[in-house]
Biopython code that builds the backbone (N, CA, C, O; Angstrom):
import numpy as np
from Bio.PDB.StructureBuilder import StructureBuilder

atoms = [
    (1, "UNK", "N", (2.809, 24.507, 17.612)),
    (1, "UNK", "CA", (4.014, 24.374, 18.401)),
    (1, "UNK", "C", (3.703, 24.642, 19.866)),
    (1, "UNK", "O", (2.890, 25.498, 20.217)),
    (2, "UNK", "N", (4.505, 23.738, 20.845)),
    (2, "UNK", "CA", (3.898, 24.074, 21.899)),
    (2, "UNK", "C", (5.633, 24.728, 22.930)),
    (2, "UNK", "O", (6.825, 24.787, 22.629)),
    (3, "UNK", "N", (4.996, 25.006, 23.888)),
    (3, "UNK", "CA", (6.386, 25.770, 24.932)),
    (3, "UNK", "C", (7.224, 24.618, 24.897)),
    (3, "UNK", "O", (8.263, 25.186, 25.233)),
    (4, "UNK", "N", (7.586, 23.320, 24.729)),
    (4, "UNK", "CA", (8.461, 22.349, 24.729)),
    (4, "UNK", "C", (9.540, 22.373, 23.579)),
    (4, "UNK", "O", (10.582, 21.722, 23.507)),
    (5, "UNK", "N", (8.978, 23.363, 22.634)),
    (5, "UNK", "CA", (9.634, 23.230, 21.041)),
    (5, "UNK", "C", (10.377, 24.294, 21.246)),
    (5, "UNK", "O", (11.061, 24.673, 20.295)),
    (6, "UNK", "N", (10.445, 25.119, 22.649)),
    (6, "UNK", "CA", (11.327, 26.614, 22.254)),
    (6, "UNK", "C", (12.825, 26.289, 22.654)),
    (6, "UNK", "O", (13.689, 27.153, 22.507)),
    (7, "UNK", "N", (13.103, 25.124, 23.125)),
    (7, "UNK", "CA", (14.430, 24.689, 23.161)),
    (7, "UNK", "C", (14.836, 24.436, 21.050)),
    (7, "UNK", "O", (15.789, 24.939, 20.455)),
    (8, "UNK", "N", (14.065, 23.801, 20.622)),
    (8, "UNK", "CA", (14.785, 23.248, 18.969)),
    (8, "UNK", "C", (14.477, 24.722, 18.339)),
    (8, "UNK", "O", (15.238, 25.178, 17.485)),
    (9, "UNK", "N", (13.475, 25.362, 18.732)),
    (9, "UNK", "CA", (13.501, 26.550, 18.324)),
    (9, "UNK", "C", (14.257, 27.532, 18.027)),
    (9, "UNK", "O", (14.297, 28.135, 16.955)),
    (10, "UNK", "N", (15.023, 27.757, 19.207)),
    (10, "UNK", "CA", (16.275, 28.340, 19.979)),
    (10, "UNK", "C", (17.798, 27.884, 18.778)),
    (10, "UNK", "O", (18.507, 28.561, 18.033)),
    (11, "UNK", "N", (17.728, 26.096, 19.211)),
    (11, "UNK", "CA", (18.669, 25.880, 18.224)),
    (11, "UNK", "C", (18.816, 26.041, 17.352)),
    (11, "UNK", "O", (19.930, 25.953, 16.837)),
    (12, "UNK", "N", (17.195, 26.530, 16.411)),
    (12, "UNK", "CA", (17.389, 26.616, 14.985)),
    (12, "UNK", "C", (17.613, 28.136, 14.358)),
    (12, "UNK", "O", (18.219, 28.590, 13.388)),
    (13, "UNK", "N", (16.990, 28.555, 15.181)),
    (13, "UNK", "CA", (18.489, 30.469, 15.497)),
    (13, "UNK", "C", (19.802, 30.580, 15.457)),
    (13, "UNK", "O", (20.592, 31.309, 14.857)),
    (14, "UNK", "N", (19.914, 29.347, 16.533)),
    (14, "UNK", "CA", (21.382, 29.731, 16.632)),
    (14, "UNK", "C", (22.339, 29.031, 15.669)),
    (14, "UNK", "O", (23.554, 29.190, 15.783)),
    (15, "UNK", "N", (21.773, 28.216, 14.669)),
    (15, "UNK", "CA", (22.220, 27.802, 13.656)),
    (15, "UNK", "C", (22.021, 28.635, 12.309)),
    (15, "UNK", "O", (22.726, 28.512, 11.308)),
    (16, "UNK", "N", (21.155, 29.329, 12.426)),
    (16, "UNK", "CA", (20.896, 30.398, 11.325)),
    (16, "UNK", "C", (21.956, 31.552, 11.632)),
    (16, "UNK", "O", (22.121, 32.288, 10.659)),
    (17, "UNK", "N", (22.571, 31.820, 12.548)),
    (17, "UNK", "CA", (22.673, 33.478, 12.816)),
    (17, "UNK", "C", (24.879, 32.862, 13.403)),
    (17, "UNK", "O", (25.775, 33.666, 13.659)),
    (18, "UNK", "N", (25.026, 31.107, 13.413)),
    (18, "UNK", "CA", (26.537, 31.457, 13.646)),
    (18, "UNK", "C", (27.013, 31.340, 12.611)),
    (18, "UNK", "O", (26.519, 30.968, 11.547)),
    (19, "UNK", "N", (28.484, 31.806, 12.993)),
    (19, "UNK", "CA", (29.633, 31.862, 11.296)),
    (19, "UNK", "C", (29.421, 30.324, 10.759)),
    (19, "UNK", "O", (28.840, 29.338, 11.212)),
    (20, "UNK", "N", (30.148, 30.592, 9.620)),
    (20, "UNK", "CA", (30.182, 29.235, 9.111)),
    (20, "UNK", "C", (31.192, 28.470, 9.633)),
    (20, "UNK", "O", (32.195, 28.899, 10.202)),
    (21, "UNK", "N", (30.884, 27.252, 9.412)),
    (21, "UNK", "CA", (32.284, 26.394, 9.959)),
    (21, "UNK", "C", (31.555, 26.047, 11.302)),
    (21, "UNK", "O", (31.435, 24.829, 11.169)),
    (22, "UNK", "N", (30.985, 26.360, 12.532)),
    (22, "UNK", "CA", (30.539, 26.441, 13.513)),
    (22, "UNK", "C", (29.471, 25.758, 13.760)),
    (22, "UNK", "O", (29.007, 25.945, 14.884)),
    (23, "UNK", "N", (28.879, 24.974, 13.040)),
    (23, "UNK", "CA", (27.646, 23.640, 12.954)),
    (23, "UNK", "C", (27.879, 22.804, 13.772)),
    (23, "UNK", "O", (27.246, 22.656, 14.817)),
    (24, "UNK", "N", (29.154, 21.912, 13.271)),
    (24, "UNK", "CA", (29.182, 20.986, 14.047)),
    (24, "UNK", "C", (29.593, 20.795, 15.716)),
    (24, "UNK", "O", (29.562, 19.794, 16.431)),
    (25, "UNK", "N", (29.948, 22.065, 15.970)),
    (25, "UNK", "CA", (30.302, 22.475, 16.974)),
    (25, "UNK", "C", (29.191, 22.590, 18.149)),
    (25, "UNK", "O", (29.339, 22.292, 19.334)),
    (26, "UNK", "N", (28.039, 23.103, 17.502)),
    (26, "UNK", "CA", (26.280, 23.435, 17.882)),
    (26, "UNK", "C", (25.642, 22.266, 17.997)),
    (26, "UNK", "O", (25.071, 22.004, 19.056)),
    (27, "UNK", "N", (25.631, 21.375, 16.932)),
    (27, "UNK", "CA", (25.723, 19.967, 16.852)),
    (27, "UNK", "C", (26.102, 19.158, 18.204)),
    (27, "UNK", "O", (25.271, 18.440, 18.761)),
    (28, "UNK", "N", (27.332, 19.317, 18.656)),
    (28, "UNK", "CA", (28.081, 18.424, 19.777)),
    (28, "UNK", "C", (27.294, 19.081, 21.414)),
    (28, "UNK", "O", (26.984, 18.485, 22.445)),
    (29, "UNK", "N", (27.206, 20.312, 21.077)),
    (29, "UNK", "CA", (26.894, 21.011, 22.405)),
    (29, "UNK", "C", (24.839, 20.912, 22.371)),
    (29, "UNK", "O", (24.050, 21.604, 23.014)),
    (30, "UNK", "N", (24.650, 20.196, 21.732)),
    (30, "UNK", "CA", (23.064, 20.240, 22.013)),
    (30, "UNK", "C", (22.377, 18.732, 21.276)),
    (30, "UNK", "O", (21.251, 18.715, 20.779)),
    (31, "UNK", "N", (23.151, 17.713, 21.318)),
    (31, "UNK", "CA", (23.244, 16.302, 21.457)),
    (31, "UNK", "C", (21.604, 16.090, 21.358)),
    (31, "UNK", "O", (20.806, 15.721, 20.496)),
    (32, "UNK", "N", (21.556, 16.554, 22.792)),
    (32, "UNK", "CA", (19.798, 15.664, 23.101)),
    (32, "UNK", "C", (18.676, 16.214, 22.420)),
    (32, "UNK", "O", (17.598, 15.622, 22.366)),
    (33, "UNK", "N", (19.020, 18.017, 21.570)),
    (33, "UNK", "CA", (17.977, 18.103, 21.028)),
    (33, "UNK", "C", (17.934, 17.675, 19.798)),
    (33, "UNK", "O", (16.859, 17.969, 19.275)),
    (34, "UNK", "N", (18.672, 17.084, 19.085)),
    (34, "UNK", "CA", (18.915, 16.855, 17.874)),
    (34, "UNK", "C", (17.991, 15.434, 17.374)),
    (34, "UNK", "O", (18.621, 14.410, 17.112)),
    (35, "UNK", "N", (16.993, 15.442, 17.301)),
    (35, "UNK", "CA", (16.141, 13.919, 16.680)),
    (35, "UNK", "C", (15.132, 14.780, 16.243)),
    (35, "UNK", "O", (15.077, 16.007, 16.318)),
    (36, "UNK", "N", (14.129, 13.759, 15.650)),
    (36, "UNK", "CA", (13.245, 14.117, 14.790)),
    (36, "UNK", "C", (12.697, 15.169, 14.729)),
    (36, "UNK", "O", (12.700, 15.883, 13.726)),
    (37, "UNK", "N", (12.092, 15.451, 15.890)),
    (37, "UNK", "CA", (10.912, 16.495, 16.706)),
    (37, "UNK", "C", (11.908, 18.043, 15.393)),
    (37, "UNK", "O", (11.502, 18.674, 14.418)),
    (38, "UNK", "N", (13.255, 18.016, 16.153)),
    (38, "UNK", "CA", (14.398, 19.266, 15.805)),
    (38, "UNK", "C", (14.206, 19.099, 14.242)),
    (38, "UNK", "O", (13.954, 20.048, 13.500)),
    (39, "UNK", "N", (14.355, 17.769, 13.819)),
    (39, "UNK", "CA", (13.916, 17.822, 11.930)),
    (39, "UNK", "C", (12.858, 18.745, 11.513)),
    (39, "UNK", "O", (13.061, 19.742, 10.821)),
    (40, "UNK", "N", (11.911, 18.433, 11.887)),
    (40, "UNK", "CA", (10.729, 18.426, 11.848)),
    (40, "UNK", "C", (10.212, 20.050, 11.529)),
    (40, "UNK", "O", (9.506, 20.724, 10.778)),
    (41, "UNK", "N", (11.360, 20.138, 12.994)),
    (41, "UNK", "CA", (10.870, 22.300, 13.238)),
    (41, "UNK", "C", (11.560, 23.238, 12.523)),
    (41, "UNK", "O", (11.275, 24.425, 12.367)),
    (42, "UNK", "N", (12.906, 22.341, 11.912)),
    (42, "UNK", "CA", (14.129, 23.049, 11.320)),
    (42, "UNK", "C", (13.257, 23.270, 9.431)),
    (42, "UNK", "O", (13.229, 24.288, 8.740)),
    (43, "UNK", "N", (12.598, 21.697, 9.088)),
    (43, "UNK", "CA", (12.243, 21.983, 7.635)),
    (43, "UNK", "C", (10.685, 23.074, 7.978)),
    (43, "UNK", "O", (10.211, 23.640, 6.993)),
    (44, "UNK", "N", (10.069, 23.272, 9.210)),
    (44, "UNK", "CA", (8.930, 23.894, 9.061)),
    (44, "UNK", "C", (9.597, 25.528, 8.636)),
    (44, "UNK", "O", (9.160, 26.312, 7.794)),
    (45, "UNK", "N", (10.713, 25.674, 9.489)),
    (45, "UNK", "CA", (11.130, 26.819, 9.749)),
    (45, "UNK", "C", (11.769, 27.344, 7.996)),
    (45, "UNK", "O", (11.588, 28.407, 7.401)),
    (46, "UNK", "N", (12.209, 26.633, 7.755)),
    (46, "UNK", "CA", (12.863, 26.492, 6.213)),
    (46, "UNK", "C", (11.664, 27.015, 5.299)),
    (46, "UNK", "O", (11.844, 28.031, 4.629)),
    (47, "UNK", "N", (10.660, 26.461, 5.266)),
    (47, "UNK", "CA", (9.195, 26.522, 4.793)),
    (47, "UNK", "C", (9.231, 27.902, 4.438)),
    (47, "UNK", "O", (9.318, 28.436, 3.332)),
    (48, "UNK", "N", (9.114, 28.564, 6.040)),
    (48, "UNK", "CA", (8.908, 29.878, 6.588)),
    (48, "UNK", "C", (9.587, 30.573, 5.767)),
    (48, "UNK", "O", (9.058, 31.355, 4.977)),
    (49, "UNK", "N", (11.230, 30.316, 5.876)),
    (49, "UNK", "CA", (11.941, 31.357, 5.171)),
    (49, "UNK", "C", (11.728, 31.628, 3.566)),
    (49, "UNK", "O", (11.895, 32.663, 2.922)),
    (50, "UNK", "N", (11.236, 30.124, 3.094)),
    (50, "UNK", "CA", (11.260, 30.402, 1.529)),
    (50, "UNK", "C", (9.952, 31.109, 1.263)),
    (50, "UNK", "O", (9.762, 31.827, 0.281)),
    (51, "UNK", "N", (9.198, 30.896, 2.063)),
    (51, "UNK", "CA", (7.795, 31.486, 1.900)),
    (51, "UNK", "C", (7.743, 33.189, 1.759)),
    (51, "UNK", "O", (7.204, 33.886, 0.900)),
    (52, "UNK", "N", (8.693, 33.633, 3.214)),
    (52, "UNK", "CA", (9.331, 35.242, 2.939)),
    (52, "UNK", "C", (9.924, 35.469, 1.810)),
    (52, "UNK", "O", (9.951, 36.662, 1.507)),
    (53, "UNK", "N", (10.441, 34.704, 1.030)),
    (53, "UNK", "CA", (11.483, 35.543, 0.197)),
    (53, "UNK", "C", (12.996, 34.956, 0.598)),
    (53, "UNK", "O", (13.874, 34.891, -0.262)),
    (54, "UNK", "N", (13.189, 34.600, 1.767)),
    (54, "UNK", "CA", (14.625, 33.786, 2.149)),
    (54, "UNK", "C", (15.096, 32.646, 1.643)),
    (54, "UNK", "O", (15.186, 31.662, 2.378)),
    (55, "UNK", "N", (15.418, 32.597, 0.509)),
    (55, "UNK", "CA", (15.096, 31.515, 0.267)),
    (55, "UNK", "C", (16.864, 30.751, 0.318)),
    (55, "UNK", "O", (17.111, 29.559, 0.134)),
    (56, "UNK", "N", (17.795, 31.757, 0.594)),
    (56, "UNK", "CA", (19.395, 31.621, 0.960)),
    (56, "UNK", "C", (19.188, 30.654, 2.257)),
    (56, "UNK", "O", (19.629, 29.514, 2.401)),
    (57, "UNK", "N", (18.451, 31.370, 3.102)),
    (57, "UNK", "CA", (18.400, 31.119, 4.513)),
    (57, "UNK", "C", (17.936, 29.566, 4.657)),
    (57, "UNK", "O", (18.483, 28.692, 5.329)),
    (58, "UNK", "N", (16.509, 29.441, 3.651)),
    (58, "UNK", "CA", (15.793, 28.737, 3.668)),
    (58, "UNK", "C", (16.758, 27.066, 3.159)),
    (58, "UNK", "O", (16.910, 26.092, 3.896)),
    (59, "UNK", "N", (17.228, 27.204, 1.819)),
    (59, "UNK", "CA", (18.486, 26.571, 1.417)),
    (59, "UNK", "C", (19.565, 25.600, 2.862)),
    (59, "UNK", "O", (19.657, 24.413, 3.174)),
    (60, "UNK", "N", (20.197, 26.893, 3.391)),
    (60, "UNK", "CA", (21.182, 26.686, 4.490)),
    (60, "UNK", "C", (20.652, 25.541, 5.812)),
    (60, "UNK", "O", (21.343, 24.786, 6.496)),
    (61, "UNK", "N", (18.663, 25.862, 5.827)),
    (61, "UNK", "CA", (18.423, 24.773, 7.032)),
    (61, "UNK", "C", (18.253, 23.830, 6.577)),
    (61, "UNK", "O", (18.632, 22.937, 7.335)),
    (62, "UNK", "N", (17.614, 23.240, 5.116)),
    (62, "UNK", "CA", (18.159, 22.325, 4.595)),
    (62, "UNK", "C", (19.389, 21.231, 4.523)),
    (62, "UNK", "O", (19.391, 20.007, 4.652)),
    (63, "UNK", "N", (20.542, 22.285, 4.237)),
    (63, "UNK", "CA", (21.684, 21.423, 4.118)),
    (63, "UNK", "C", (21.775, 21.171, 5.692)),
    (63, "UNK", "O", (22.225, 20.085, 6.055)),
    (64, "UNK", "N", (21.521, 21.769, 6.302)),
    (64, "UNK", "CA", (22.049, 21.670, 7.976)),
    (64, "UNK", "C", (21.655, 19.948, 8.227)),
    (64, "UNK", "O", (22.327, 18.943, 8.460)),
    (65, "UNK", "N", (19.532, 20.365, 7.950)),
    (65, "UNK", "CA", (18.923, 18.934, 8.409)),
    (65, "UNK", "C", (20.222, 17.804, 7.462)),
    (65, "UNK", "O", (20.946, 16.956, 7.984)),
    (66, "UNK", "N", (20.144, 18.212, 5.869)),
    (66, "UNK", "CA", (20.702, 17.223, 5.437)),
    (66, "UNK", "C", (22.109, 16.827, 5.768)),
    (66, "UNK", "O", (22.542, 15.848, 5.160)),
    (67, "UNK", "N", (23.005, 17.506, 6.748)),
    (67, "UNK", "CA", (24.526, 17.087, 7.050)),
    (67, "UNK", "C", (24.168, 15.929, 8.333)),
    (67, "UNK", "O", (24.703, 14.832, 8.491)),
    (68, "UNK", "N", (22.874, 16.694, 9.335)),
    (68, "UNK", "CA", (22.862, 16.096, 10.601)),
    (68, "UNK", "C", (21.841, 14.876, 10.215)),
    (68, "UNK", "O", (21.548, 14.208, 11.207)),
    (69, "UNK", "N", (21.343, 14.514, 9.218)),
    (69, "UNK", "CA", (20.812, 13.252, 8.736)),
    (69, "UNK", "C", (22.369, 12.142, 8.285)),
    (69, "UNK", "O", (22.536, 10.956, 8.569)),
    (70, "UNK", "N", (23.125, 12.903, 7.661)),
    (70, "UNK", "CA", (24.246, 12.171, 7.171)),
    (70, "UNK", "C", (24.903, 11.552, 8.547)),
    (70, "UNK", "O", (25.115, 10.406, 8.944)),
    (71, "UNK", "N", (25.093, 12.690, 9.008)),
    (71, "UNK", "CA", (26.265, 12.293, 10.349)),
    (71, "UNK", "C", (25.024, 11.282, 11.474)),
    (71, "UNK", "O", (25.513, 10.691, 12.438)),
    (72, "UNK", "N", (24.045, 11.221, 11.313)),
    (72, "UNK", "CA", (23.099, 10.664, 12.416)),
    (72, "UNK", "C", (23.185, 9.165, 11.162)),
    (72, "UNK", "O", (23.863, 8.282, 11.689)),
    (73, "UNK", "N", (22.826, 8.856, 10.141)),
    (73, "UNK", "CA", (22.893, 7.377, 9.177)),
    (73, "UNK", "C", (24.517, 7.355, 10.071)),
    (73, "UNK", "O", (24.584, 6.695, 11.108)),
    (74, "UNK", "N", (25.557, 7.998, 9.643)),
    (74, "UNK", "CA", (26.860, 7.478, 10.029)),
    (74, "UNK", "C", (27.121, 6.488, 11.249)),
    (74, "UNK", "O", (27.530, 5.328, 11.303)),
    (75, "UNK", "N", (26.681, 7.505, 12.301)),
    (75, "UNK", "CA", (26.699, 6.836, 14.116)),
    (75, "UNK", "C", (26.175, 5.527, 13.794)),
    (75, "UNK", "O", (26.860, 4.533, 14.036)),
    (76, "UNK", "N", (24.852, 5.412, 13.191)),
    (76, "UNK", "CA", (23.659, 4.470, 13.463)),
    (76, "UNK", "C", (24.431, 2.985, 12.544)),
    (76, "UNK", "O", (24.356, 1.823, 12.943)),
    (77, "UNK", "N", (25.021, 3.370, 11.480)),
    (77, "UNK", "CA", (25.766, 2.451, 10.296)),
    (77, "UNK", "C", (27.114, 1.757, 11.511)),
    (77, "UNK", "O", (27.270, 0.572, 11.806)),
    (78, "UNK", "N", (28.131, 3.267, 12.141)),
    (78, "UNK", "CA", (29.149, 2.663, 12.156)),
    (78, "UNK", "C", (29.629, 2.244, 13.755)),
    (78, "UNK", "O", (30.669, 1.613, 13.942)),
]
sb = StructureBuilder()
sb.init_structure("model")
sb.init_model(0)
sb.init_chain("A")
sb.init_seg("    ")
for serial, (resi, resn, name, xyz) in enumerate(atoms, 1):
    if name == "N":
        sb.init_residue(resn, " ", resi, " ")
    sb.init_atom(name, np.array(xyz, "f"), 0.0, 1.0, " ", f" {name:<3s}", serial, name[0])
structure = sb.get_structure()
């Protein structure tokens, strides 16, 4: 990982650590980091957690990638 990744980095904290309900909200306010690269760091990070023992945590970045894959097919479809 290099100093360019501590922006998706960042996001993928602050998607771990807000209430629920509050995704898509994180989602709207950070637009430009949201493509592959952010996939990419969110399932490494997921990795990470199941590897600790997190495996709740690990679960949650999952569904995240998998909502913002849904809603990203949606835009691209509609």
């Amino acid at each position: 990982m290099s100093t360019t990744d501590q922006p998706y980095l960042d996001l993928i904290e602050q998607l771990l650590v807000c209430p629920n309900g509050e995704e898509l909200g994180i989602f709207r306010a950070n637009l430009p980091l949201l493509d592959q690269r952010w996939r990419q760091l969110a399932l490494a990070r997921a990795d990470q957690l199941a590897e600790s023992g997190d495996t709740n945590q690990s679960a949650y970045l999952h569904r995240i990638v998998d909502l913002w894959q849904n809603l990203n097919r949606t835009e691209t479809e509609g």
